[in-house]
DRENFINU-115039 format. One line per field, with one value per residue: x, y, z negated of N, C-alpha, C, O, CB in turn; residue number from 1. Coordinates in steps of 0.05 Angstrom, whole numbers, plus 32768, in hexadecimal, padded with zeros to 4 digits. Glycine has a CB too. Layout:
N
n.xx = X_...
n.yy = Y_...
n.zz = Z_...
ca.xx = X_...
ca.yy = Y_...
ca.zz = Z_...
c.xx = X_...
c.yy = Y_...
c.zz = Z_...
o.xx = X_...
o.yy = Y_...
o.zz = Z_...
cb.xx = X_...
cb.yy = Y_...
cb.zz = Z_...
k = NUM_...
***
This chain:
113
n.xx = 7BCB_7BB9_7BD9_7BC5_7BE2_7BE0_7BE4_7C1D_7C05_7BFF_7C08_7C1E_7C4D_7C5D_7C62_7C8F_7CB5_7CBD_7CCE_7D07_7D38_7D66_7D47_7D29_7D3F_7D5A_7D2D_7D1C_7D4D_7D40_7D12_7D2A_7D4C_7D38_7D40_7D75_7DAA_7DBE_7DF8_7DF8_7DDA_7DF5_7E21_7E11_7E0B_7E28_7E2F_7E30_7E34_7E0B_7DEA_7DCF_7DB9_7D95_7D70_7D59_7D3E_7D13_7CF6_7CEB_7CC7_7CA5_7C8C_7C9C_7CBD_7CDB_7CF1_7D1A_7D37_7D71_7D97_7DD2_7DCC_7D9C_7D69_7D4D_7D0E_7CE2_7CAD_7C6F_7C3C_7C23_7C3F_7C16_7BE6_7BEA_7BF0_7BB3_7B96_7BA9_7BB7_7B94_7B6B_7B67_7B74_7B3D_7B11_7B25_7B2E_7B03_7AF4_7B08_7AF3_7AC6_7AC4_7ADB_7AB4_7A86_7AA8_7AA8_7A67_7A63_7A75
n.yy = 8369_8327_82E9_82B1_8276_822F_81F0_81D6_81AB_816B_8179_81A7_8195_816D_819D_81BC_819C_8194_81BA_81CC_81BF_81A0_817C_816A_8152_8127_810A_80FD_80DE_80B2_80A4_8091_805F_8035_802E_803C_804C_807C_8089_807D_809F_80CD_80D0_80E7_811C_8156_816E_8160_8124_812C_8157_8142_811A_8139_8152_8122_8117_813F_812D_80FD_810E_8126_80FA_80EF_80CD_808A_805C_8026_7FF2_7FC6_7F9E_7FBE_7FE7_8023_802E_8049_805C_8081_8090_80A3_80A7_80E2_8104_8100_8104_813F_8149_8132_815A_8192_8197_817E_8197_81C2_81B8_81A4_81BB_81D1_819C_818A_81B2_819F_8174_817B_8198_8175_8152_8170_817C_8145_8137_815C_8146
n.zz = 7ED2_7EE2_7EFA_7F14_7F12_7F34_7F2A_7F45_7F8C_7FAA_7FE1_7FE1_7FCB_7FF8_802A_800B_800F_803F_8054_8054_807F_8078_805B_807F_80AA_8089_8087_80C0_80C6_80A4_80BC_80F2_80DE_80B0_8075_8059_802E_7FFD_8006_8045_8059_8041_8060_808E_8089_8079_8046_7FFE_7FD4_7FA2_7FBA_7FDF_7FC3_7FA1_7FD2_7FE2_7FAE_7FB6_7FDC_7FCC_7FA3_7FC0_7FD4_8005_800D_7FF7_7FC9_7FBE_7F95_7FAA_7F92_7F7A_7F9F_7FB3_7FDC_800E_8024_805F_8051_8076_8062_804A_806D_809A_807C_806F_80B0_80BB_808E_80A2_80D8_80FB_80F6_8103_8143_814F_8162_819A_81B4_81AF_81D0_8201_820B_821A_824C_8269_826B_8286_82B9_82C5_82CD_82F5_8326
ca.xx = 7BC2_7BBA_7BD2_7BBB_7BF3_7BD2_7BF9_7C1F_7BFE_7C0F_7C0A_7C34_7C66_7C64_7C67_7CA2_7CC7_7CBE_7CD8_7D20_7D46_7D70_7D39_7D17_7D5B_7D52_7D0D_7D26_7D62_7D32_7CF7_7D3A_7D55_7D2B_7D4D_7D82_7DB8_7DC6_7E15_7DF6_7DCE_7DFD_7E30_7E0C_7E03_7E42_7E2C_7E3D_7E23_7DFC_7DDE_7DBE_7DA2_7D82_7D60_7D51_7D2D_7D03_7CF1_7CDA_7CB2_7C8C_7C7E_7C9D_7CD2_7CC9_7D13_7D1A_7D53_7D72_7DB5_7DDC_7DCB_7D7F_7D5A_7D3C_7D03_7CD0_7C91_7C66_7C2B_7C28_7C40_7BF7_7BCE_7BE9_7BDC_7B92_7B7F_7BB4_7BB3_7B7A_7B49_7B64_7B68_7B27_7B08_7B2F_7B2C_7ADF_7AE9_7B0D_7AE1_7AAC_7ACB_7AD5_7A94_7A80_7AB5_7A9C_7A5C_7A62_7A81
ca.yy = 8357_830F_82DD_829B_825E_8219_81E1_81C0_8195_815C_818D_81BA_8180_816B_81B9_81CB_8191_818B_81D6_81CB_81B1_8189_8165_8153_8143_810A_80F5_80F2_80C8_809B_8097_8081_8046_8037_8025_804F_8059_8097_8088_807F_80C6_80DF_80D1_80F3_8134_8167_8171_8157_810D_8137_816A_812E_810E_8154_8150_8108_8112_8155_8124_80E9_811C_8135_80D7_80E4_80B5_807A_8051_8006_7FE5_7FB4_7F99_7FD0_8006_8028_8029_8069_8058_8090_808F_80B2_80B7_80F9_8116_80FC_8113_8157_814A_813A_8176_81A8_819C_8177_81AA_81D7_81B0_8199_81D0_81C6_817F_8189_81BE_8199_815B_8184_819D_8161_8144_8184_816F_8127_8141_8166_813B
ca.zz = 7EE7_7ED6_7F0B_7F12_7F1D_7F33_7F23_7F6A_7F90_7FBF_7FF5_7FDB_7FCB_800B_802A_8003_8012_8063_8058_8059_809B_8070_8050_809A_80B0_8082_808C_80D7_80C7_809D_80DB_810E_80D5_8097_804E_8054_8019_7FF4_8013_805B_8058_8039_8072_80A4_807C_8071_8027_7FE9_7FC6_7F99_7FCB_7FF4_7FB1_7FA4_7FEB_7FE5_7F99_7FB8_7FEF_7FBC_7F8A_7FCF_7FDB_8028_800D_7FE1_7FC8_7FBA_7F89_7FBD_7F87_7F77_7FA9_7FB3_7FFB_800B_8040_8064_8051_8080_8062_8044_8084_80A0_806D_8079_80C2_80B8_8083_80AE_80F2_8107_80F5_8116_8156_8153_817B_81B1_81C1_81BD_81F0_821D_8210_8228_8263_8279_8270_8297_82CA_82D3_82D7_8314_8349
c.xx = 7BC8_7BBE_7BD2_7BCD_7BE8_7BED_7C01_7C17_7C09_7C1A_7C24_7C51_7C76_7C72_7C89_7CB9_7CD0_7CCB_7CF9_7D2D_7D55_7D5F_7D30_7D2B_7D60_7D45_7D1C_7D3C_7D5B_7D1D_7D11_7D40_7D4F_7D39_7D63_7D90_7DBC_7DEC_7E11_7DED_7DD9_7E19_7E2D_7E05_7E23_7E34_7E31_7E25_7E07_7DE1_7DC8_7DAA_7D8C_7D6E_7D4D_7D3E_7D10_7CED_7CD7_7CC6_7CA2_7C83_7C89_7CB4_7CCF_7CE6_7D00_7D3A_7D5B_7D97_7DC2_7DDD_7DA3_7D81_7D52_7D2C_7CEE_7CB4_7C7B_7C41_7C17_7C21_7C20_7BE2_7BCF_7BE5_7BBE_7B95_7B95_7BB2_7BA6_7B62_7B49_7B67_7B4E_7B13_7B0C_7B33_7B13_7AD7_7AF0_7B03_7AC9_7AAE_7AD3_7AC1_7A89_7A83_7AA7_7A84_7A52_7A65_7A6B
c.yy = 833A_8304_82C1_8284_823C_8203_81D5_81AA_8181_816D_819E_81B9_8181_818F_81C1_81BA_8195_81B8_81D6_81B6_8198_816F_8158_814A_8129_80F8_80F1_80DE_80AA_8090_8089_8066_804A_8028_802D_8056_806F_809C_808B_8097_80CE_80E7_80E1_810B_8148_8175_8157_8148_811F_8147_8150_8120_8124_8158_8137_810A_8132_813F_810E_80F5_811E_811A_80D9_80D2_8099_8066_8034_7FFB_7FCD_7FB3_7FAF_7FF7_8008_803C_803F_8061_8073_8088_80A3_80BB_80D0_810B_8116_8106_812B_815A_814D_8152_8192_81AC_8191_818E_81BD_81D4_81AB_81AB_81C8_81AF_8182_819A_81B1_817C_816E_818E_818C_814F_815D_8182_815A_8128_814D_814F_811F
c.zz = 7EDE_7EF1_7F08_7F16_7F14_7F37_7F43_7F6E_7F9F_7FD6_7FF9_7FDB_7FE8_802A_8027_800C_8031_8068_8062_806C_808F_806D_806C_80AA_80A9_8085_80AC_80DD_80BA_80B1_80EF_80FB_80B4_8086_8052_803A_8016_800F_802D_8064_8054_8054_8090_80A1_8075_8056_8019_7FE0_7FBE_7F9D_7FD4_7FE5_7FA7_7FB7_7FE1_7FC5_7F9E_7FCA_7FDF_7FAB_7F9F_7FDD_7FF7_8030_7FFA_7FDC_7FAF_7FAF_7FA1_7FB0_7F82_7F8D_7FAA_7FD4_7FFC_802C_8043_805E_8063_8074_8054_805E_8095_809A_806F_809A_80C1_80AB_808D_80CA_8102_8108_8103_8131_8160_816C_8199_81C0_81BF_81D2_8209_8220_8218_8244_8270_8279_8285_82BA_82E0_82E1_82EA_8331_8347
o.xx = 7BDE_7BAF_7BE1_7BC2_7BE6_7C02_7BF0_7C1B_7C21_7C31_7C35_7C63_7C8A_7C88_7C98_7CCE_7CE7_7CCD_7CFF_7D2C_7D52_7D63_7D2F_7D26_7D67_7D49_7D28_7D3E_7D67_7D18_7D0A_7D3A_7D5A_7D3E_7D6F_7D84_7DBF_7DF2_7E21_7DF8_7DD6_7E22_7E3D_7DF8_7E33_7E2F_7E35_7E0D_7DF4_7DCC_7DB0_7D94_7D74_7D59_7D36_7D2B_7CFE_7CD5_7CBF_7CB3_7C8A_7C74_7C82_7CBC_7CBB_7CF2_7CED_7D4F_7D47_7DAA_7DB3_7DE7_7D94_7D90_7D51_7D36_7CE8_7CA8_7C77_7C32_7BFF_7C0E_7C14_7BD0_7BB9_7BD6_7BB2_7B97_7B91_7BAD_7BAA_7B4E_7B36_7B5F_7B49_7B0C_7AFC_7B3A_7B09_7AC4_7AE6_7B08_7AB6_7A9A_7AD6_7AC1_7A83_7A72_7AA0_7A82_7A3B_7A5A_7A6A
o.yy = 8336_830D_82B9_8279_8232_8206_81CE_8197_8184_816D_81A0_81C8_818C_8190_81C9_81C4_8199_81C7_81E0_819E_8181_8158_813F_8137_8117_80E0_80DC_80D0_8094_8078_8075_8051_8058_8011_8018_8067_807C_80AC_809A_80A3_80E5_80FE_80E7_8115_813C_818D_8140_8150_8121_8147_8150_811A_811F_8162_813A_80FB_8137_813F_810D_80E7_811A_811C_80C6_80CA_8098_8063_8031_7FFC_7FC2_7FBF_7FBD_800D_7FF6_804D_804B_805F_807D_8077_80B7_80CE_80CF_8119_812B_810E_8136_816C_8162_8164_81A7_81C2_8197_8192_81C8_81E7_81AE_81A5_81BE_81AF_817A_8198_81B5_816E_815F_818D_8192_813C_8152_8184_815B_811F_8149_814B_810F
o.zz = 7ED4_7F03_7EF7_7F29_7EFE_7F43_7F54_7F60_7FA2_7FDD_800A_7FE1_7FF0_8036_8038_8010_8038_807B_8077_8067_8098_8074_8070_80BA_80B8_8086_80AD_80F1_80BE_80B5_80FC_8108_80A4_808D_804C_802D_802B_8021_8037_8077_805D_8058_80A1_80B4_8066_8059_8023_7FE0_7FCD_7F90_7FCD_7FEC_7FA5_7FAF_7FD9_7FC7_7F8D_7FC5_7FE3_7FA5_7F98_7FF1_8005_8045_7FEC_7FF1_7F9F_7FBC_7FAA_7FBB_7F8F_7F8A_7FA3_7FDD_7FE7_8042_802E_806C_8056_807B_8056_8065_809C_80A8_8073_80A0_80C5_80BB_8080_80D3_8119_8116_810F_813E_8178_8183_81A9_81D7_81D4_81E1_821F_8233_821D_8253_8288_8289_829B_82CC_82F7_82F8_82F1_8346_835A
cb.xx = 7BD0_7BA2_7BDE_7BA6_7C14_7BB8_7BF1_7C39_7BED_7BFD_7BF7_7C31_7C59_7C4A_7C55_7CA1_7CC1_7C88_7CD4_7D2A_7D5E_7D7A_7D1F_7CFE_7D70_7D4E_7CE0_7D2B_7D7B_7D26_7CE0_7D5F_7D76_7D0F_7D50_7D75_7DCB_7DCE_7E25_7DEA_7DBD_7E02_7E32_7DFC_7DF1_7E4E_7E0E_7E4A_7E35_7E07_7DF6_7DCF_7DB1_7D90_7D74_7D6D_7D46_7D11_7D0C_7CEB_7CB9_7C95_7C55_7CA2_7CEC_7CA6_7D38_7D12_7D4E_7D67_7DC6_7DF1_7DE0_7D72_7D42_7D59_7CF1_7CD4_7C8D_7C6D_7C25_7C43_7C5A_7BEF_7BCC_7C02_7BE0_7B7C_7B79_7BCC_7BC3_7B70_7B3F_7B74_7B6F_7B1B_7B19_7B3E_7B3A_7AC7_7AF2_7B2C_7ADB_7A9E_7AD7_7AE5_7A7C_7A91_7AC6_7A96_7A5D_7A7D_7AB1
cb.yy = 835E_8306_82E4_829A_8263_8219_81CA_81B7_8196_8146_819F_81C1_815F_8157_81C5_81D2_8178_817C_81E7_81CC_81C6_818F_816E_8164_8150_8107_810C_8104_80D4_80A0_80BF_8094_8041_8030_8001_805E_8052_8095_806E_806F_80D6_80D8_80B9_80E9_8127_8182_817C_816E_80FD_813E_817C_8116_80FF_8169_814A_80EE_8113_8175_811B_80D9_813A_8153_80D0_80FF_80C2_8065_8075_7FF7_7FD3_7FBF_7F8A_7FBE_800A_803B_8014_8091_8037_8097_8092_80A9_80AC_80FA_810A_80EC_8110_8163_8139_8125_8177_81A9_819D_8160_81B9_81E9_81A3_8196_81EA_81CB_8162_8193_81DA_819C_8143_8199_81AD_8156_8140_8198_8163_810F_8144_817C_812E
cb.zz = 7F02_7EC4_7F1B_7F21_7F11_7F4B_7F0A_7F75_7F94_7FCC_7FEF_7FC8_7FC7_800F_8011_7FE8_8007_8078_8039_8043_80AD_805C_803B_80B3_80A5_8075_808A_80E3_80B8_8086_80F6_8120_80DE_8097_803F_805B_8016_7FC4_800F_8062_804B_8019_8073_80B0_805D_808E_801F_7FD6_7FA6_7F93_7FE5_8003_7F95_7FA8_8009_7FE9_7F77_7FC8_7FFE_7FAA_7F75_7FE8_7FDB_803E_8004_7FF0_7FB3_7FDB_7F64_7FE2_7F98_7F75_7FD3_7F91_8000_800C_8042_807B_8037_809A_8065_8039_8099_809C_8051_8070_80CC_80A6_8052_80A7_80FA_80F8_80DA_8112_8158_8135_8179_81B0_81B5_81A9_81F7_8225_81F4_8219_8265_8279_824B_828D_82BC_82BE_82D1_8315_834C
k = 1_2_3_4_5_6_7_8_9_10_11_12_13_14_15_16_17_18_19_20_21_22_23_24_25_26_27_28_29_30_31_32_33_34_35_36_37_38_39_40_41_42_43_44_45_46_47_48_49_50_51_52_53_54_55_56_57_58_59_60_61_62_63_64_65_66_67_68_69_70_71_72_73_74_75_76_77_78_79_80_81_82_83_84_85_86_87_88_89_90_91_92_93_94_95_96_97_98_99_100_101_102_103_104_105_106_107_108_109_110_111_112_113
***
């Protein structure tokens, strides 16, 4: 049996990353106060320096973080848009239905009275 392995994509990036609690633990501590030190994340985390730069470099390979030299320490800001793009091509489409049914049932609605 031959099986096929396609190289990872953004998707997948993003996917694997938003997988682990830790990691969205972060992204949520970067959406409440953006540029954020390794030392400040790391303070709000019961793991080890290392552990948090492990999170924080899964985070940057999948773009939902993006880090800035600012003198001797580096910024770690959220980038959201990733998370978006997997909105549109994941969970729009599959709304879509449904907000056309209930845009039609209320044109239906209005209709009446």
């Amino acid at each position: 049996m031959v099986t096929y392995h396609r190289p990872m994509t953004d998707d997948d990036r993003v996917f694997k990353a938003l997988a682990d609690p830790t990691r969205r633990f972060l992204l949520d501590q970067l959406f409440e106060r953006d540029g954020r030190t390794l030392t400040e994340l790391e303070s709000v985390l019961d793991m080890t320096r290392f552990g948090v730069m492990k999170h924080l470099r899964v985070l940057e390979e999948a773009n939902l973080i993006v880090t800035r030299r600012s003198g001797r320490e580096k910024l770690h800001f959220l980038n959201p848009v990733p998370i978006r793009l997997i909105h549109d091509r994941w969970i729009d489409k599959f709304t879509e239905r449904r907000i056309a049914a209930l845009t039609d049932l209320k044109r239906e609605l209005e209709d009446r009275s």
